[in-house]
N, CA, C and O atoms as a DFTB+ gen file, in Angstrom:
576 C
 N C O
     1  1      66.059     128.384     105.787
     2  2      66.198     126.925     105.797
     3  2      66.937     126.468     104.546
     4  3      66.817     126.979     103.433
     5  1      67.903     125.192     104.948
     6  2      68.740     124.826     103.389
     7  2      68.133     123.873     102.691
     8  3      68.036     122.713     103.091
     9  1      67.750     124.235     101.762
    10  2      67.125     123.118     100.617
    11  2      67.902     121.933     100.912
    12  3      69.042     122.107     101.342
    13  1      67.436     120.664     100.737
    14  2      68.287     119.281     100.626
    15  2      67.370     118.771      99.581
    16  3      66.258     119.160      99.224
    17  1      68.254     117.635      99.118
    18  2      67.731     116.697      97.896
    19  2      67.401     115.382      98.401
    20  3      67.951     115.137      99.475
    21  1      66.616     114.409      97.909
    22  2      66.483     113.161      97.832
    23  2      67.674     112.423      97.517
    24  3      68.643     113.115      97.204
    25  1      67.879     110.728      97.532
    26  2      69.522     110.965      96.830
    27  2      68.898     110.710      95.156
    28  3      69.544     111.084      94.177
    29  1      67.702     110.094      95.061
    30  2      66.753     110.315      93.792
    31  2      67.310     111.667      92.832
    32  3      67.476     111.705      91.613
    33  1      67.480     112.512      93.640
    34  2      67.046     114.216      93.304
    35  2      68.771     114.709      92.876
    36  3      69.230     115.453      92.009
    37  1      69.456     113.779      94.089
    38  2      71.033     114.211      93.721
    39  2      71.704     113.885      93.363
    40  3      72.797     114.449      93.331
    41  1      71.334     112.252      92.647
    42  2      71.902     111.459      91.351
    43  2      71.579     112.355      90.062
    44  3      72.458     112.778      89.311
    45  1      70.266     112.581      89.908
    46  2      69.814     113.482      88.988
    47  2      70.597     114.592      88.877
    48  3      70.760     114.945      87.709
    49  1      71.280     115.440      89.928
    50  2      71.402     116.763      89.793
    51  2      73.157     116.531      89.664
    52  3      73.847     117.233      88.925
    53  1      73.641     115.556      90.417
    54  2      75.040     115.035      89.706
    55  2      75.448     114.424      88.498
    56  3      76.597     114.509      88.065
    57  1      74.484     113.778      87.920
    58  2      74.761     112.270      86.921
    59  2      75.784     111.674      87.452
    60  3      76.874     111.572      86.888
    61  1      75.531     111.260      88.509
    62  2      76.188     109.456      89.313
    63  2      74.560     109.456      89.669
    64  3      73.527     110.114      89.796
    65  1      75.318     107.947      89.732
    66  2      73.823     106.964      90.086
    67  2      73.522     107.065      91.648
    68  3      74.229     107.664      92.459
    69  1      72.523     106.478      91.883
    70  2      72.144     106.094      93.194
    71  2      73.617     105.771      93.828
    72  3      74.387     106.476      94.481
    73  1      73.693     104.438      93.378
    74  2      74.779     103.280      93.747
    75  2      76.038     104.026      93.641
    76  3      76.933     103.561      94.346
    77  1      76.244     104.720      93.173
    78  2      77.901     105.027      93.435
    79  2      77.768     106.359      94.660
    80  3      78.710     106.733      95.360
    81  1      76.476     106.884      94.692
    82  2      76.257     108.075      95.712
    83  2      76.887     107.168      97.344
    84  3      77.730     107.466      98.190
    85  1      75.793     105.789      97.124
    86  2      76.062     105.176      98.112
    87  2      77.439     104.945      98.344
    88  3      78.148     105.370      99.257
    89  1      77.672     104.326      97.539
    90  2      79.271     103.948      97.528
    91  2      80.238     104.718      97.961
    92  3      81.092     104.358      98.772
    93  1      80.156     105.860      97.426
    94  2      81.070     107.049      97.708
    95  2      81.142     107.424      99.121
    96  3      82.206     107.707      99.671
    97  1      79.650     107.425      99.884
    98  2      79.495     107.702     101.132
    99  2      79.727     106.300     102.228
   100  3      79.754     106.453     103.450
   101  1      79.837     105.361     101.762
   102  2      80.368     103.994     102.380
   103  2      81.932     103.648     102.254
   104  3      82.488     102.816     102.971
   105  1      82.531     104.350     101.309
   106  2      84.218     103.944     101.398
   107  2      84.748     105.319     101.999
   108  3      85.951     105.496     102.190
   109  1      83.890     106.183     102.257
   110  2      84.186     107.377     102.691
   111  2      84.840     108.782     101.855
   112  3      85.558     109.727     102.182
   113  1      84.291     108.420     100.850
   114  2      84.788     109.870      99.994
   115  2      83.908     110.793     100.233
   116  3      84.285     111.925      99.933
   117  1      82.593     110.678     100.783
   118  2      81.412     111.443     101.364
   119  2      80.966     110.866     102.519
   120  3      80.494     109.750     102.734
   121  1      81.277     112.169     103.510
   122  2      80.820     112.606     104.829
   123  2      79.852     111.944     105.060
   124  3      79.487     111.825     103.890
   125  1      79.045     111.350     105.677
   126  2      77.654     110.354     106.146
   127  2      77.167     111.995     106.074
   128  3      77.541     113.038     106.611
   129  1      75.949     111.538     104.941
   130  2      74.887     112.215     104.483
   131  2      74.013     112.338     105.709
   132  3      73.759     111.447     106.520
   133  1      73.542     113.755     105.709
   134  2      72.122     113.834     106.997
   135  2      70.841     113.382     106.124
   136  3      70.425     113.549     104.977
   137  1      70.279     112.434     107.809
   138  2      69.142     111.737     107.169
   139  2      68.168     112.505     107.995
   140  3      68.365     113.286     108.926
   141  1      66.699     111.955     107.241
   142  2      65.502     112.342     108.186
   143  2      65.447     111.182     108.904
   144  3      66.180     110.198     109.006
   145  1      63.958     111.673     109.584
   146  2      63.538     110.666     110.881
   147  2      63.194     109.713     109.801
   148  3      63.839     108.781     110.282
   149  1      62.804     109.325     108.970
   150  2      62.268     108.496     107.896
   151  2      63.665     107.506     107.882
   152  3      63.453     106.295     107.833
   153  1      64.953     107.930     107.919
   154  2      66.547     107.336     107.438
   155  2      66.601     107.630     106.002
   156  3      67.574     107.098     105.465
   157  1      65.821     108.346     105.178
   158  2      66.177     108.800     103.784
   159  2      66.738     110.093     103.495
   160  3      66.217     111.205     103.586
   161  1      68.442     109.588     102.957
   162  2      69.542     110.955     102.935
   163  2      68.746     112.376     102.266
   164  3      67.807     112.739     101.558
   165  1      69.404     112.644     102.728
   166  2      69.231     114.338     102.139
   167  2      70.482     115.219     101.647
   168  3      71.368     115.348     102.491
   169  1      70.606     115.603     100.884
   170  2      71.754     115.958      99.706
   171  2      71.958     117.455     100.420
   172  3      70.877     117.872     100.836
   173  1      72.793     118.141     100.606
   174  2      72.916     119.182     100.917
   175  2      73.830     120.442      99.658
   176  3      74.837     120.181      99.001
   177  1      73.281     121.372      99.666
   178  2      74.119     122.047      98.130
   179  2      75.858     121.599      98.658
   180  3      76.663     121.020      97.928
   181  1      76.117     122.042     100.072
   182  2      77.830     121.527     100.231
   183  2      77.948     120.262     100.033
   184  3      79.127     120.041      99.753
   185  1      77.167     119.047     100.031
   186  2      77.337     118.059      99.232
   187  2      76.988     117.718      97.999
   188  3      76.940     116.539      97.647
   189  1      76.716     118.687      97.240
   190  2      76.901     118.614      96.210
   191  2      77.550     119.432      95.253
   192  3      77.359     119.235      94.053
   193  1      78.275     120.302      95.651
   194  2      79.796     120.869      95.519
   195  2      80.930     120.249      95.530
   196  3      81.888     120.438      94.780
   197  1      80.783     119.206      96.727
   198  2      81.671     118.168      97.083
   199  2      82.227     117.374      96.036
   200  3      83.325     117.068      95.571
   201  1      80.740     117.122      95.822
   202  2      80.614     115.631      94.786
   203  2      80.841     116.094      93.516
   204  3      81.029     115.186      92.706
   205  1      80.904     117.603      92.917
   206  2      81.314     118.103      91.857
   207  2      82.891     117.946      91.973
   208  3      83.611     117.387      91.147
   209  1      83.282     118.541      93.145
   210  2      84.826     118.100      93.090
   211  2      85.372     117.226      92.766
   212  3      86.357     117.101      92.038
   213  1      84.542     116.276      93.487
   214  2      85.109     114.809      93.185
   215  2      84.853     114.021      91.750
   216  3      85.453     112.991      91.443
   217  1      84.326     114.370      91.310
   218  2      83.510     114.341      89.988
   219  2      85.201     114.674      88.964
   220  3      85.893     114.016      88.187
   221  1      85.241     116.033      89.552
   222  2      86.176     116.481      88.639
   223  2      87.908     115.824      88.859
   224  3      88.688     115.473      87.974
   225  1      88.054     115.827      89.956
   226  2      89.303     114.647      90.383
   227  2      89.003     113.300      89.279
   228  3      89.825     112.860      88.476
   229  1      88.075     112.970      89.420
   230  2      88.150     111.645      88.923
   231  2      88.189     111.475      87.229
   232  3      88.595     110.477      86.633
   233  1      87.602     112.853      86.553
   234  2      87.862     112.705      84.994
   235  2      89.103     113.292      84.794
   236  3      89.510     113.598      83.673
   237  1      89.788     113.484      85.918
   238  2      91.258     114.077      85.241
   239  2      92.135     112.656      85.985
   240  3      93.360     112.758      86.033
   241  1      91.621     111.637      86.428
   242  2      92.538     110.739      86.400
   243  2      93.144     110.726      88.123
   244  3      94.119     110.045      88.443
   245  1      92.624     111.314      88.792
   246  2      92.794     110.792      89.932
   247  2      92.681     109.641      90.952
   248  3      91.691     109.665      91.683
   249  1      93.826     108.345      91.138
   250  2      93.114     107.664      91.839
   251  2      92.161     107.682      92.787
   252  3      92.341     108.514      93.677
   253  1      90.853     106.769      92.887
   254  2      89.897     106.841      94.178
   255  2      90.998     106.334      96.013
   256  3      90.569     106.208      97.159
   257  1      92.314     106.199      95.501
   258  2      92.658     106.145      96.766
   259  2      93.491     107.555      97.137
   260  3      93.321     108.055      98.249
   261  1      94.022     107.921      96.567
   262  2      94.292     109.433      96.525
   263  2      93.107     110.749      96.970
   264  3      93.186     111.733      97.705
   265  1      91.818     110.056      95.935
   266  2      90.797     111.365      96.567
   267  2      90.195     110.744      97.953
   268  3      89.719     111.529      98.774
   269  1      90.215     109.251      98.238
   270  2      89.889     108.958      99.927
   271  2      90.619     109.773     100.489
   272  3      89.914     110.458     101.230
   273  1      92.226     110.232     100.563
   274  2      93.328     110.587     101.062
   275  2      92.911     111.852     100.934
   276  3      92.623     112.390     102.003
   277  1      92.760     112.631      99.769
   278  2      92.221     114.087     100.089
   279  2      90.826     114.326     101.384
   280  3      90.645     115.194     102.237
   281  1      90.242     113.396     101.084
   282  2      88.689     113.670     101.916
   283  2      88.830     113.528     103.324
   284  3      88.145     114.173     104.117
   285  1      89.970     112.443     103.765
   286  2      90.457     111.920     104.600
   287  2      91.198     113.737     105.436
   288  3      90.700     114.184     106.469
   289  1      92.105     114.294     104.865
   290  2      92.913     115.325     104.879
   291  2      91.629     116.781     105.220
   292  3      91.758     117.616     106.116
   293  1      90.407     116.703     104.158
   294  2      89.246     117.639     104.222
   295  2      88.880     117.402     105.397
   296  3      88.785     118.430     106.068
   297  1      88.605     116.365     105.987
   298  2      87.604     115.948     107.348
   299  2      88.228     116.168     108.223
   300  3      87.508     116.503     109.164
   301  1      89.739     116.171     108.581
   302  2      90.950     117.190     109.337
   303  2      90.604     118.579     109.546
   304  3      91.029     119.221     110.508
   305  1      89.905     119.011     108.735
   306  2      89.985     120.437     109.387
   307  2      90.855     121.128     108.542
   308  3      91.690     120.470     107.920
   309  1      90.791     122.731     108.367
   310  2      91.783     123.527     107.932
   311  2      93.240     123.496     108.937
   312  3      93.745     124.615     108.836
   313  1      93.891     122.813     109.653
   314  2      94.899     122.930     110.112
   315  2      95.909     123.137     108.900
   316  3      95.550     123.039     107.727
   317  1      97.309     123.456     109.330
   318  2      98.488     123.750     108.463
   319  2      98.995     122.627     107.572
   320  3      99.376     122.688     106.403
   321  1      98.882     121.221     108.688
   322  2      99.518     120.314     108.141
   323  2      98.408     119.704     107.032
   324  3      98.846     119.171     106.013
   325  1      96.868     119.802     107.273
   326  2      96.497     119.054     106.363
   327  2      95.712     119.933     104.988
   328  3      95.009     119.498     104.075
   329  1      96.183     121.346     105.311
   330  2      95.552     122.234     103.850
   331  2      97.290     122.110     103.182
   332  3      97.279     122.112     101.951
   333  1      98.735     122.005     103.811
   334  2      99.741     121.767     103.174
   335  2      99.641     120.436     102.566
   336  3     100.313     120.264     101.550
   337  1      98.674     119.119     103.151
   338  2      98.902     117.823     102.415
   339  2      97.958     118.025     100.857
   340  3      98.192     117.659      99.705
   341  1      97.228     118.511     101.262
   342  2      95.802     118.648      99.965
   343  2      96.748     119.510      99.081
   344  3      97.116     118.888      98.085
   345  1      97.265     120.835      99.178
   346  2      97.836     121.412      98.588
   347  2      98.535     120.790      97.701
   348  3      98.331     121.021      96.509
   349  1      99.673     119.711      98.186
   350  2     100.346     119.221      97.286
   351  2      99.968     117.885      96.913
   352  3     100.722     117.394      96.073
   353  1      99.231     117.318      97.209
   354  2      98.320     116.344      96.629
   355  2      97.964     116.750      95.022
   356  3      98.220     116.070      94.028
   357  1      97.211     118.234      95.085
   358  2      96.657     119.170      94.164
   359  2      97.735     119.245      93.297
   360  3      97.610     118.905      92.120
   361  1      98.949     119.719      93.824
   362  2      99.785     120.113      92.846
   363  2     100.276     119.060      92.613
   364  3      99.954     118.912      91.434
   365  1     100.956     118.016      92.944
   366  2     101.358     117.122      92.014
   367  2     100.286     116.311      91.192
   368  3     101.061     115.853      90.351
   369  1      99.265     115.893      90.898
   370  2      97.961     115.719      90.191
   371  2      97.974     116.640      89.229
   372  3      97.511     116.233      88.163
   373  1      98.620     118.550      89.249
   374  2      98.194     119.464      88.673
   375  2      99.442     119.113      87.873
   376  3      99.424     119.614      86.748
   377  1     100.356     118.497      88.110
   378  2     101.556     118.549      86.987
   379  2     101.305     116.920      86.018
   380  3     101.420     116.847      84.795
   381  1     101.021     115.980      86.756
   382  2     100.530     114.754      85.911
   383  2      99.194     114.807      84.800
   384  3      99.068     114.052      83.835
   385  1      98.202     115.946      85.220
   386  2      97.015     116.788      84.240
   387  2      97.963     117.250      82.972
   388  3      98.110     116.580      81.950
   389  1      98.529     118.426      83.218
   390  2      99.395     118.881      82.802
   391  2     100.251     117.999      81.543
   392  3     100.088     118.218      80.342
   393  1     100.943     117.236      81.965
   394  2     101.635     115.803      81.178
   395  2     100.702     115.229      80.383
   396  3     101.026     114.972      79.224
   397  1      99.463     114.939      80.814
   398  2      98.549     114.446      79.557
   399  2      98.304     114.886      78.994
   400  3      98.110     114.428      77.868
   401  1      98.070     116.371      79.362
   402  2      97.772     117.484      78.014
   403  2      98.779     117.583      77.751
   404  3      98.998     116.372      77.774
   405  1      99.816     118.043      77.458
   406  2     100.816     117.715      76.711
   407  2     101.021     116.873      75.848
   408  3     101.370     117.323      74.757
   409  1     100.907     115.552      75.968
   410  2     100.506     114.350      75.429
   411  2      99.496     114.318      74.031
   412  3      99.622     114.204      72.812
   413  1      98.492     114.483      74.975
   414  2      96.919     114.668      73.930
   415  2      97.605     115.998      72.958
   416  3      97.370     115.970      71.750
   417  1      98.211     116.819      73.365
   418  2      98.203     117.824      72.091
   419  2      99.029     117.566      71.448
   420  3      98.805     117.978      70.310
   421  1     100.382     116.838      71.572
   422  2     101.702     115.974      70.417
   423  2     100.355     114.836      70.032
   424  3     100.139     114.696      68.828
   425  1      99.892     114.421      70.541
   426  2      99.006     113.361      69.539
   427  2      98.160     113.940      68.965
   428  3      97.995     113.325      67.911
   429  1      97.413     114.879      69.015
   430  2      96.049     115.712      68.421
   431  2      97.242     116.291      66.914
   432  3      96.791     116.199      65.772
   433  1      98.741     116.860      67.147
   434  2      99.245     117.437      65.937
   435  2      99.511     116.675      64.807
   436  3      99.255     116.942      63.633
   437  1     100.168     115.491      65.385
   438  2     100.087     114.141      64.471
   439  2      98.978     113.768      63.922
   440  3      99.166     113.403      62.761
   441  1      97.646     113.687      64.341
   442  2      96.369     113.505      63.477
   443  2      95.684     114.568      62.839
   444  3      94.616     114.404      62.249
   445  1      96.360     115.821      62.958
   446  2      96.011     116.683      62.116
   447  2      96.836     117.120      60.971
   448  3      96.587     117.930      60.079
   449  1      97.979     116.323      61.229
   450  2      99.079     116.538      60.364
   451  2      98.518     115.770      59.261
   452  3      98.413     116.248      58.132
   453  1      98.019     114.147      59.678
   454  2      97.789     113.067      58.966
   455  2      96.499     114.017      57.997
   456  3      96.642     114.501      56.874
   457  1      95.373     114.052      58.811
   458  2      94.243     114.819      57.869
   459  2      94.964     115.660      56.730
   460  3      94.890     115.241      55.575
   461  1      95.447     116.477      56.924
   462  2      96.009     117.435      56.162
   463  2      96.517     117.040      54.694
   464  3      96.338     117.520      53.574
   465  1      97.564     115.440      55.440
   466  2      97.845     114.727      54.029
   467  2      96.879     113.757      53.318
   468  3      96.846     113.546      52.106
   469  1      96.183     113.262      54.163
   470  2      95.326     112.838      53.085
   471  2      93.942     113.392      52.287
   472  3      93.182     112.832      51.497
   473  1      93.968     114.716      52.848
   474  2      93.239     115.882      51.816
   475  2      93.900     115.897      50.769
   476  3      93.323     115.872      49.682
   477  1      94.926     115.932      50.845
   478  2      96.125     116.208      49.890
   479  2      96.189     115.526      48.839
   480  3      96.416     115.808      47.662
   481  1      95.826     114.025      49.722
   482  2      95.946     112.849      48.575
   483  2      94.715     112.162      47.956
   484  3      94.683     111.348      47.033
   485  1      93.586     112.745      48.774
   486  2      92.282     112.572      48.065
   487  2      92.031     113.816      46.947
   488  3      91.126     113.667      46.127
   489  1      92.592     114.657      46.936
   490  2      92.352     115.879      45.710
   491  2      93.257     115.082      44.449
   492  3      92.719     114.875      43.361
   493  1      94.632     114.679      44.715
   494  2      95.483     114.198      43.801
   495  2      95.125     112.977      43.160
   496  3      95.434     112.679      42.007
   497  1      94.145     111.953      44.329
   498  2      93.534     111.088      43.417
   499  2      92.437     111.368      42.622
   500  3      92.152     110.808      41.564
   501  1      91.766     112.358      43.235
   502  2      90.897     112.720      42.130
   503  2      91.088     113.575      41.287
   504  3      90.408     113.574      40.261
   505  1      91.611     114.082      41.405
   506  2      92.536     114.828      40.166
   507  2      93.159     113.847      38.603
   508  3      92.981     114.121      37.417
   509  1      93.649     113.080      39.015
   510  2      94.403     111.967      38.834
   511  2      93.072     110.767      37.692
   512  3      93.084     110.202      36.599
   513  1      92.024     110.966      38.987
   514  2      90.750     110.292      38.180
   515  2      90.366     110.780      37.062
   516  3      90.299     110.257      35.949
   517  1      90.122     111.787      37.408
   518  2      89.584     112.875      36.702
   519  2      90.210     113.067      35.253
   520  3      89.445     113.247      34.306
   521  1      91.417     113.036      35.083
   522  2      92.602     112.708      33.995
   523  2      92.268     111.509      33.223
   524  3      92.242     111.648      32.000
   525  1      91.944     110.070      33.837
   526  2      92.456     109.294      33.319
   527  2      90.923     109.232      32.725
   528  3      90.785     108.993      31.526
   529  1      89.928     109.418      33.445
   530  2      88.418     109.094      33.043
   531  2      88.313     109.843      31.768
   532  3      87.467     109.464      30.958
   533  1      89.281     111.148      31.411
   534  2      88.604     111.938      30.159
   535  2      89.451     111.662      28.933
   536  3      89.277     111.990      27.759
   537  1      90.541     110.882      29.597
   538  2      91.584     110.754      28.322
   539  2      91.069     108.942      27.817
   540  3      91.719     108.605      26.828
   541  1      90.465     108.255      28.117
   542  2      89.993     107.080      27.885
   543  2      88.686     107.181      27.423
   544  3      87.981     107.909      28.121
   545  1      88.130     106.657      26.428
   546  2      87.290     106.024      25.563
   547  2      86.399     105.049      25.925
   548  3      85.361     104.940      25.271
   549  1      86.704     104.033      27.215
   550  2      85.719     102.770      28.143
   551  2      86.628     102.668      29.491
   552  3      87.656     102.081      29.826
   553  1      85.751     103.501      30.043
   554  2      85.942     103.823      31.445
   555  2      85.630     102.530      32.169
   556  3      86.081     102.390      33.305
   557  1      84.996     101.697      31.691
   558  2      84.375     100.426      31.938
   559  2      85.933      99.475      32.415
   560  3      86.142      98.766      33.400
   561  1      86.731      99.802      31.370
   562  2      87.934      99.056      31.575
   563  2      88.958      99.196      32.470
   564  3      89.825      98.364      32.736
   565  1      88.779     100.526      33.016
   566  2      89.666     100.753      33.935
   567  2      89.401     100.174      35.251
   568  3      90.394      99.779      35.863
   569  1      88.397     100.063      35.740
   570  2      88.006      99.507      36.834
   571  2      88.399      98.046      37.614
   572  3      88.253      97.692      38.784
   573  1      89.036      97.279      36.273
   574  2      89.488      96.326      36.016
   575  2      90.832      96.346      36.650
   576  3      91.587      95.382      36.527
C-alpha cells in the first residue's frame, strides 16, 4: 500500500503552505489530488516529487505560466511531440539559468575584488593611525 500525506503533512514535508498547495492544484500545476471518502487530499510520494520539481523551476526563475505549460505538456503523456516540447522548454530555461550564473559570478568578482581593496585600505589606515598616534604627544587633538 502507498503511504499518502495529509495536505497538513505535505505542506510540512514541502515548505509551501496549505494555500499555495491549493492553489497550485486549482490553476493546475497539480493533477487534482486523490481524496478520501472524508474529501480530505492525500499527498502521494509522486506528488511530492512533482511539487519538488516545481519547487525547483520556480527558484531558478521560471515563469508560473511556463511551468502551467510544462504540466500542461506532462499531463499529455510521453508522446514525441510533448517530451520534444518539455525538452526544450528545459533547455531554453537551462540557457537563461545559465546567463544568471554568469551574471551572479561577474558580480560576486567585483565584490570580491572590492573586499580585497578595502582590506587593503583598512590595514593602511591603520597603519597610518598607528604612525600618527606614536609620533604625537595629545592624541586628544587629533581627533579634532
Amino acid at each position: 500500500m502507498t503511504t499518502s500525506l495529509t495536505i497538513a503533512q505535505a505542506a510540512q514535508a514541502t515548505g509551501l503552505s496549505v494555500h499555495t498547495l491549493r492553489y497550485y492544484e486549482r490553476i493546475g500545476l497539480l493533477d487534482p489530488v486523490e481524496r478520501r471518502e472524508n474529501h480530505h487530499r492525500r499527498y502521494t510520494q509522486e506528488d511530492l516529487d512533482w511539487i519538488a520539481f516545481l519547487k525547483k523551476l520556480k527558484a531558478t526563475g521560471l515563469p508560473v505560466r511556463a511551468m502551467l505549460r510544462y504540466a500542461e505538456l506532462r499531463r499529455a503523456g510521453n508522446t514525441v511531440e510533448s517530451v520534444s516540447q518539455r525538452k526544450a522548454l528545459l533547455q531554453a530555461h537551462t540557457l537563461c539559468v545559465q546567463h544568471t550564473l554568469a551574471e551572479l559570478q561577474e558580480n560576486l568578482a567585483v565584490l570580491q575584488y572590492k573586499l580585497v581593496l578595502y582590506e587593503a585600505l583598512e590595514q593602511q589606515a591603520s597603519a597610518a593611525g598607528r604612525d600618527t598616534a606614536a609620533s604625537t604627544s595629545h592624541p586628544e587633538r587629533m581627533a579634532s
